[in-house]
N, C-alpha and C positions, 0 to 999 in steps of 0.2 A: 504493500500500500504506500510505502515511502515515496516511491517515485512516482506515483499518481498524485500526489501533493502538489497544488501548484500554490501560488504565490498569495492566494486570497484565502486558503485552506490553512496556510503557515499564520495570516496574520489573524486570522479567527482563531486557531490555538493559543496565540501568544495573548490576544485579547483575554480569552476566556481563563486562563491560567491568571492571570492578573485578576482578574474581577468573574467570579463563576456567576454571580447573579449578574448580573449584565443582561439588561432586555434586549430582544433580538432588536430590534427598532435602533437602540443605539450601538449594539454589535456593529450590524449594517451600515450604518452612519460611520462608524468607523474604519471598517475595511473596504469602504466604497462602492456597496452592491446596494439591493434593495431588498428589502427586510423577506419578503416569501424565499430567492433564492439563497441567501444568509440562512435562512432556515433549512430547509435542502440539505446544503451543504452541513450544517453541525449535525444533524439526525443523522448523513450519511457518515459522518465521524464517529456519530455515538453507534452507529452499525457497526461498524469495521472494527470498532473495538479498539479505538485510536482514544476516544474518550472515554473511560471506563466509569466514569461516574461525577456527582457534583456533590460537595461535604464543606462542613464549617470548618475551619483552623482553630482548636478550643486551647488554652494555653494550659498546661494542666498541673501547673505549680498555684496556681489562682482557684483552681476546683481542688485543694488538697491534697495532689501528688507533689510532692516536697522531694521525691527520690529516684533518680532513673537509674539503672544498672543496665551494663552487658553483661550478659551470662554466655558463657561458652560452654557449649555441650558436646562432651566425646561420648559416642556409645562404644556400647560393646559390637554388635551388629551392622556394616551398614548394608544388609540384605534389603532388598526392594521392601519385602514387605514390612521389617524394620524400621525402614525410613518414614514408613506412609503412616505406620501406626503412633510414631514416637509426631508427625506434624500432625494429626488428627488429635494426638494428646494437646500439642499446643494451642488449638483452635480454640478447647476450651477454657482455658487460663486468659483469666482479662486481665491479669497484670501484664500479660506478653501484647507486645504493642507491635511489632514486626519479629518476625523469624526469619531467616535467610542460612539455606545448604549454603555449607561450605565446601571448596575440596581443599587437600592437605591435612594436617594433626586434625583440627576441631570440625567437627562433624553440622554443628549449629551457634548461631549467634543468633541472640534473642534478647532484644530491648524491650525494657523491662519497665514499667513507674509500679511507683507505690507510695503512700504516705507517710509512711515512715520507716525506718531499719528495720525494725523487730518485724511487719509485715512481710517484708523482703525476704527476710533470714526463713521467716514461716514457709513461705512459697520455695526456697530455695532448698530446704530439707526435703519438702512433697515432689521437686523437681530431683532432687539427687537419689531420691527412692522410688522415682519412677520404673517400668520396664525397662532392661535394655541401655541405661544409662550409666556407665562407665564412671565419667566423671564431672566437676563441674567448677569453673572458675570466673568469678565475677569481677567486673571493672564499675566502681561506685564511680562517678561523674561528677566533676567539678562544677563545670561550667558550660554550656552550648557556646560553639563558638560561631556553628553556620548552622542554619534552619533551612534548607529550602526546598520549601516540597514539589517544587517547579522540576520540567523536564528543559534542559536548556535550550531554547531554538535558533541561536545567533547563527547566521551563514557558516560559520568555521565547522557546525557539529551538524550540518544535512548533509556535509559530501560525503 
């Protein structure tokens, strides 16, 4: 689909990534079409699976997570079926915020909030007496230094 992209298609992404609620009316206005084919166009986005969805940025030290953790998960397994069972485990932990297979030593990284240590530590014993879980080593976080939940779209990163 990349290459079917053209140049009105790039700036309705970059639009929309900046501003999700953005009515089409001023989408249109903006990328220079007129609001019916502006619309066309983002449904055929959200078809293609180019836009997977539209969501709030909630900050979540202001809603009571005070705590983010990396936890790196080695298993013991990484047998297909292993792997599907131990990410189907993680679906259901709402302190896990993103999971991401690794290859190399660690097996899984899994960003982590919570309110405070002692919750953490809780989740982190139920995570290390999981199935199939090896071992487990966490990185507490100082400080965010980059946030962006944006895909980049400057000319340098379409070729």
């Amino acid at each position: 689909m990349h290459q079917q992209l053209d140049a009105i298609d790039w700036k309705i992404l970059a639009e929309l990534q900046r501003n999700g609620r953005i009515t089409n009316v001023e989408l249109s206005r903006r990328v220079g079409i007129s609001a019916p084919p502006c619309l066309r166009r983002m449904r055929a986005l959200e078809e293609a699976g180019i836009i997977r969805g539209y969501r709030a940025l909630l900050d979540e030290k202001r809603l009571g997570y005070d705590v983010t953790v990396f936890a790196m998960v080695h298993l013991v397994s990484q047998a297909e079926a292993d792997l599907a069972a131990f990410e189907e485990r993680v679906r259901a932990w709402p302190l896990v915020r993103e999971c991401w297979m690794l290859s190399g030593e660690v097996d899984f990284i899994l960003k982590c909030v919570a309110p405070d240590l002692n919750t953490f530590q809780g989740f982190v014993a139920e995570l290390t007496a999981a199935p199939n879980v090896r071992n487990v080593k966490t990185a507490l976080t100082l400080r965010r230094s980059k946030d962006e939940a944006s895909v980049p779209l400057d000319e340098s990163s379409k070729a």
